[in-house]
C-alpha positions as CSV (number, residue, x, y, z in Angstrom):
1,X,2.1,7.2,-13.0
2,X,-1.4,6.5,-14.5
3,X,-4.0,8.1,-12.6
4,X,-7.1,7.5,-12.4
5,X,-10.7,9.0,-11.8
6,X,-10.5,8.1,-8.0
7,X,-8.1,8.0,-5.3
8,X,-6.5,4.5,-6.7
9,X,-3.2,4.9,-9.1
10,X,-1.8,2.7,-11.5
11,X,2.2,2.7,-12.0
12,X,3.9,0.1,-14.4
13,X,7.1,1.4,-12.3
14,X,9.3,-1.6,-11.2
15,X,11.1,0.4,-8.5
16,X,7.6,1.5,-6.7
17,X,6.2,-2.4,-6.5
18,X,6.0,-4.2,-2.8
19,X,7.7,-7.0,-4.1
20,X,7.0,-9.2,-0.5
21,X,3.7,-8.5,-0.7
22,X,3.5,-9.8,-4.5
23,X,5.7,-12.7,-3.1
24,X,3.5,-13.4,-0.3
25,X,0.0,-13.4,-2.2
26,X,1.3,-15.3,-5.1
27,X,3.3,-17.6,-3.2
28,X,0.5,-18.2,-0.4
29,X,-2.8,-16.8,-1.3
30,X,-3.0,-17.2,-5.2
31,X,-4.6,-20.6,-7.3
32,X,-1.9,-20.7,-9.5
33,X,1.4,-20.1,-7.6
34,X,1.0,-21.6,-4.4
35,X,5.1,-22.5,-3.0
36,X,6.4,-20.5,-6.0
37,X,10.1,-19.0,-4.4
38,X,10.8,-15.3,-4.0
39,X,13.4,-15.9,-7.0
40,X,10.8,-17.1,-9.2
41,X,8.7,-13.9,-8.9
42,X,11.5,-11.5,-9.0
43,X,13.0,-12.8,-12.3
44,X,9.1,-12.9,-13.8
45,X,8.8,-9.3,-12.3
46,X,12.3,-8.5,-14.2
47,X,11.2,-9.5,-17.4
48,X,7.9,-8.5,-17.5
49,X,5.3,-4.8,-18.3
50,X,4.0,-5.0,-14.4
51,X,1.3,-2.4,-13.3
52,X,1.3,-1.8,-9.5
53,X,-2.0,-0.7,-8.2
54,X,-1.9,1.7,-5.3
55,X,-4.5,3.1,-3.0
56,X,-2.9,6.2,-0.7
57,X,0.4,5.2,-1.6
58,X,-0.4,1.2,-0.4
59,X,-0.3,-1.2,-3.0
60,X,-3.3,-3.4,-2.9
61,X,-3.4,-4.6,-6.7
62,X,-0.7,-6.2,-9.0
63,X,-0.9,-7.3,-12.8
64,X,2.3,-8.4,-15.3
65,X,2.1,-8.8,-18.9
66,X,4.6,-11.2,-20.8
67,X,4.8,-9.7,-24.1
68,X,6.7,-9.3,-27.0
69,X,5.7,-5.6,-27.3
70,X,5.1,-6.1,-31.0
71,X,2.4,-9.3,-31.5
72,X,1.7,-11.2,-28.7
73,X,0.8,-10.7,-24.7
74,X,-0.3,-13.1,-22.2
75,X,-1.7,-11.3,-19.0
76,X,-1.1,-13.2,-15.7
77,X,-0.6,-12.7,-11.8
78,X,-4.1,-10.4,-11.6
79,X,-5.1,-10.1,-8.3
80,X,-6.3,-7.2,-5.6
81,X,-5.9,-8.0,-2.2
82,X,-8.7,-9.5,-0.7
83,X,-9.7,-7.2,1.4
84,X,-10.0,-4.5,-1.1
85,X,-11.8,-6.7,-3.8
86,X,-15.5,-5.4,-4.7
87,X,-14.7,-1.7,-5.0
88,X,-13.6,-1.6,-8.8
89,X,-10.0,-1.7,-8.7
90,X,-10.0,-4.6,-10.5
91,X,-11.6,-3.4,-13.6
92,X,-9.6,-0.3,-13.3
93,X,-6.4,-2.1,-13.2
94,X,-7.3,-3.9,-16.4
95,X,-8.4,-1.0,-18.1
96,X,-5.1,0.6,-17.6
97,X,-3.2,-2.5,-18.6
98,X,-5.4,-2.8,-21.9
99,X,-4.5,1.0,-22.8
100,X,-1.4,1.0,-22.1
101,X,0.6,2.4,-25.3
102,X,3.3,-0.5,-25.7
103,X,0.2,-2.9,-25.7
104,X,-1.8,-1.5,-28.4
105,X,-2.2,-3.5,-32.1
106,X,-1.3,-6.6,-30.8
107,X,-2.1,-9.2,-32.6
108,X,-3.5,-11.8,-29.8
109,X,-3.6,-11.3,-26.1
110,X,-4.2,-14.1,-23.7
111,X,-5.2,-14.9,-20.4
112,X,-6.3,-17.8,-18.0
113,X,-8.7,-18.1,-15.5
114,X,-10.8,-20.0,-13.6
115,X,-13.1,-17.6,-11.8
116,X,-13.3,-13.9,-13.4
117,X,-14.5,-14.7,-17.2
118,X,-17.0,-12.1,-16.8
119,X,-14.5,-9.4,-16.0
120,X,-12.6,-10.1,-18.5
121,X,-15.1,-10.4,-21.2
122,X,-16.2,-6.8,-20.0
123,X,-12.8,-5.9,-21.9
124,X,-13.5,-8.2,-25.0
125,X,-11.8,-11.4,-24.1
126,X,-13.5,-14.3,-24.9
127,X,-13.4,-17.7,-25.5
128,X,-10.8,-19.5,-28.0
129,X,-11.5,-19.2,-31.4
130,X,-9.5,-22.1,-32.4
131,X,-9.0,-23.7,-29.5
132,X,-7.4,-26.6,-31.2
133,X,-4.7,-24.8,-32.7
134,X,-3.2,-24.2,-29.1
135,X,-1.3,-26.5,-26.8
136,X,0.4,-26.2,-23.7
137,X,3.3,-28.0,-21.6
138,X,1.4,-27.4,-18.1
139,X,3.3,-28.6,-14.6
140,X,0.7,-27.5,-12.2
141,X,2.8,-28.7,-9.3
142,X,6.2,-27.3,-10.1
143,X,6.5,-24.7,-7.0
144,X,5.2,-27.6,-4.9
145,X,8.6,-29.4,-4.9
């Protein structure tokens, strides 16, 4: 357990996570993963560094990093639940994720997204520097079927 300076804690243990609320925002609430099945997030949950974010023992905040441990990360599924959003958990959660020790001396970590670029750049993300060098096979519609 990673504590921090206020009530909210920060686990990256698998066995603590509310796995039908995860299900249930990402599935029905997020931009990204509307109609994705309950399979689909408990395999990414399997095989992925995920930090639960917990306020009195209630998880209201959920982040998972695909990684290699050793070069790469790509941090997705960021979110707080809605009605906890504007009371820094956010930032907090991503502060924890970015110290982590398995995540540290990596040499590029990604993101997307389409509404929080100034959090993020808070934490030095910013822009692609090459952005032609990268490509992507993108099915935006996938769960939708």
């Amino acid at each position: 357990m990673i504590t921090n300076d206020s009530s909210f804690q920060v686990s990256t243990d698998q066995t603590q996570l509310d796995i039908p609320m995860i299900y249930r925002f990402l599935s029905e609430q997020s931009t990204w993963a509307v109609g994705i099945g309950r399979p689909v997030v408990e395999r990414a949950i399997e095989n992925s560094l995920c930090f639960g974010g917990y306020l009195d023992g209630r998880q209201i905040a959920f982040a998972r990093v695909i990684t290699d441990f050793a070069t790469f990360a790509n941090l997705v599924d960021v979110f707080v639940v809605p009605e906890y959003r504007g009371h820094g958990y956010g930032k907090q959660l991503i502060g924890v994720v970015l110290r982590h020790p398995s995540l540290q001396k990596l040499r590029r970590f990604t993101l997307n997204t389409t509404d929080a670029h100034g959090l993020y750049e808070r934490f030095g993300f910013t822009p692609l520097q090459r952005p032609e060098t990268m490509m992507e096979r993108y099915f935006p519609n996938i769960y939708l079927s």
